[in-house]
N, CA, C and O of each residue as an XYZ file, in Angstrom:
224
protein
N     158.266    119.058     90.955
C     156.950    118.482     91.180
C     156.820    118.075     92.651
O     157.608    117.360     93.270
N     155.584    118.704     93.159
C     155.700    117.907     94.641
C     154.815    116.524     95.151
O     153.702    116.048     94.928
N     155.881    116.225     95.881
C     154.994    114.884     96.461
C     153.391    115.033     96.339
O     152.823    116.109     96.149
N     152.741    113.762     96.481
C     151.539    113.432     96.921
C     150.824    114.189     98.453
O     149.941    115.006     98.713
N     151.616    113.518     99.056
C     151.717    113.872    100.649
C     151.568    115.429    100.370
O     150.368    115.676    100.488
N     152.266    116.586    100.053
C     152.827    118.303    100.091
C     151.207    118.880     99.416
O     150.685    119.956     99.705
N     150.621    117.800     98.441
C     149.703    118.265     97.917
C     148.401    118.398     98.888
O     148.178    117.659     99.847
N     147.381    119.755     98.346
C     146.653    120.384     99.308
C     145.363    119.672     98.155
O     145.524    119.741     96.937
N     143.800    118.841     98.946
C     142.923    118.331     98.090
C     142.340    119.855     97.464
O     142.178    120.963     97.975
N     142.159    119.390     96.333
C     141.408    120.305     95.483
C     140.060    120.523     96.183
O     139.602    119.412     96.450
N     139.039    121.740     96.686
C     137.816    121.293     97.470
C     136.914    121.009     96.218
O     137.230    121.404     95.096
N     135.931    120.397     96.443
C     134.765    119.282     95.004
C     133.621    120.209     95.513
O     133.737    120.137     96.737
N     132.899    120.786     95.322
C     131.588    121.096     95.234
C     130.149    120.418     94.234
O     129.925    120.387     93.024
N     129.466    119.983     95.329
C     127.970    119.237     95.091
C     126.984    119.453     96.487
O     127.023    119.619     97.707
N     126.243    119.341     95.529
C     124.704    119.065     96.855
C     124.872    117.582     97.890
O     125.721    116.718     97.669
N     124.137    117.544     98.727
C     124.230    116.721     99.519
C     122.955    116.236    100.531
O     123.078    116.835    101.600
N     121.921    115.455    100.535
C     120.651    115.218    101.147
C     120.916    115.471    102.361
O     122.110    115.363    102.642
N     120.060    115.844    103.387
C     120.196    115.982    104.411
C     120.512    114.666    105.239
O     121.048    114.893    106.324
N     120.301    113.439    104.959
C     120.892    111.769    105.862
C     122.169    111.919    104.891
O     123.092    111.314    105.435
N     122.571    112.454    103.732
C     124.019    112.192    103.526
C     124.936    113.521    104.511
O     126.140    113.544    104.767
N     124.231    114.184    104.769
C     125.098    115.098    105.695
C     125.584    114.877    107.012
O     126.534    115.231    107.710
N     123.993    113.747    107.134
C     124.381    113.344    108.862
C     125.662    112.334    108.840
O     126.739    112.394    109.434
N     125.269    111.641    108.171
C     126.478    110.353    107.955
C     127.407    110.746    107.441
O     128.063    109.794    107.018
N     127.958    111.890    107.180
C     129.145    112.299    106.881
C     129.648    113.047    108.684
O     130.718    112.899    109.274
N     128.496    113.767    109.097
C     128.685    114.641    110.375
C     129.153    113.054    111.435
O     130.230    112.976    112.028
N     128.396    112.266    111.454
C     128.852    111.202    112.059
C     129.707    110.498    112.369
O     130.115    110.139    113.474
N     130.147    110.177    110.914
C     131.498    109.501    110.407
C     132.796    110.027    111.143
O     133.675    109.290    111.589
N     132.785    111.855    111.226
C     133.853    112.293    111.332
C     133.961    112.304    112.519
O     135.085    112.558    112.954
N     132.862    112.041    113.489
C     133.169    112.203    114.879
C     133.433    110.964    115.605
O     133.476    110.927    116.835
N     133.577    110.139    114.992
C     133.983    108.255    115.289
C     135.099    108.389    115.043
O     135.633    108.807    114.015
N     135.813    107.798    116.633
C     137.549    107.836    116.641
C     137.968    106.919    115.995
O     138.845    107.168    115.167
N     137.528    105.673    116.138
C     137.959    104.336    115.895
C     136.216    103.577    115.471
O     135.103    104.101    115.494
N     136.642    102.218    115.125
C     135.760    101.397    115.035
C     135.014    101.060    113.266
O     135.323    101.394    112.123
N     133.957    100.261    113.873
C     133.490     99.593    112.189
C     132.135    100.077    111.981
O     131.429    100.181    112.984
N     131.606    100.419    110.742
C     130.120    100.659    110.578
C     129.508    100.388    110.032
O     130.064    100.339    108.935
N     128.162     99.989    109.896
C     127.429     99.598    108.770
C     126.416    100.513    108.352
O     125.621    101.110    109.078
N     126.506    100.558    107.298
C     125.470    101.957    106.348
C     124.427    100.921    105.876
O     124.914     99.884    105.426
N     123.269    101.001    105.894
C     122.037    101.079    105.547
C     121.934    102.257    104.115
O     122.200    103.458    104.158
N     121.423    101.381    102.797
C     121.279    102.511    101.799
C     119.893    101.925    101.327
O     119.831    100.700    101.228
N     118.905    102.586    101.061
C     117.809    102.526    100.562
C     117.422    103.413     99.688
O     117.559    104.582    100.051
N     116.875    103.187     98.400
C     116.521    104.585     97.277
C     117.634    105.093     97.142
O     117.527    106.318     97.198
N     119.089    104.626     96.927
C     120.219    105.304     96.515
C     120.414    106.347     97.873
O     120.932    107.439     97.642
N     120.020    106.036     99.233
C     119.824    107.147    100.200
C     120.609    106.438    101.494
O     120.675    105.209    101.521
N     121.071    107.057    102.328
C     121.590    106.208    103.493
C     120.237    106.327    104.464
O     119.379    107.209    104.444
N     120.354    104.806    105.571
C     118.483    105.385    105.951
C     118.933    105.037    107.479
O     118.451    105.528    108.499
N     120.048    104.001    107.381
C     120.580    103.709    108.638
C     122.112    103.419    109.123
O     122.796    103.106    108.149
N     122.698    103.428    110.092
C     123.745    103.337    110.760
C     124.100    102.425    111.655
O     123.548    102.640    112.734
N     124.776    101.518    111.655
C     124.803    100.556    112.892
C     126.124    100.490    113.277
O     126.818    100.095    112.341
N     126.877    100.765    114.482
C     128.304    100.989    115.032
C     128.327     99.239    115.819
O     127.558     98.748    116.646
N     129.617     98.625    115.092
C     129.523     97.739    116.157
C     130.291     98.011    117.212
O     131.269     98.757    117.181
N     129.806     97.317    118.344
C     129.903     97.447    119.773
C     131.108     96.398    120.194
O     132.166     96.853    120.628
N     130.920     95.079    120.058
C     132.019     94.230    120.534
C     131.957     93.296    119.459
O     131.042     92.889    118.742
N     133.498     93.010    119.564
C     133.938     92.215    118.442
C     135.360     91.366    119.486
O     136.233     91.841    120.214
N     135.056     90.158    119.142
C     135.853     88.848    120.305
C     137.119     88.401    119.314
O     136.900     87.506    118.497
N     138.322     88.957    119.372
C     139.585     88.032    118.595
C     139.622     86.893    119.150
O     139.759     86.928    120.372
N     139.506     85.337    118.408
C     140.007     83.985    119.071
C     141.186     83.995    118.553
O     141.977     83.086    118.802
């Protein structure tokens, strides 16, 4: 039996709205950092990247 890790994801096929495509296209191109999704009508409508965040 092989590891978790050795295993290849099964690919999932479904539809996808065109703002769930962006926010997926988005997502993947953010190296680092935090986000906030906006969902409205079961729909994503907005995106907000934060910018600065202060450790005390």
């Amino acid at each position: 039996m092989a590891d978790a890790k050795d295993r290849k994801p099964e690919p999932i096929m479904f539809s996808v709205t065109e703002k769930e495509k962006k926010l997926i296209e988005y997502t993947r191109n953010i190296e680092w950092g935090e986000i906030h999704v906006f969902i409205q009508d079961k729909e994503p409508v907005r995106v907000e990247k934060t910018t600065t965040s202060t450790k005390l």
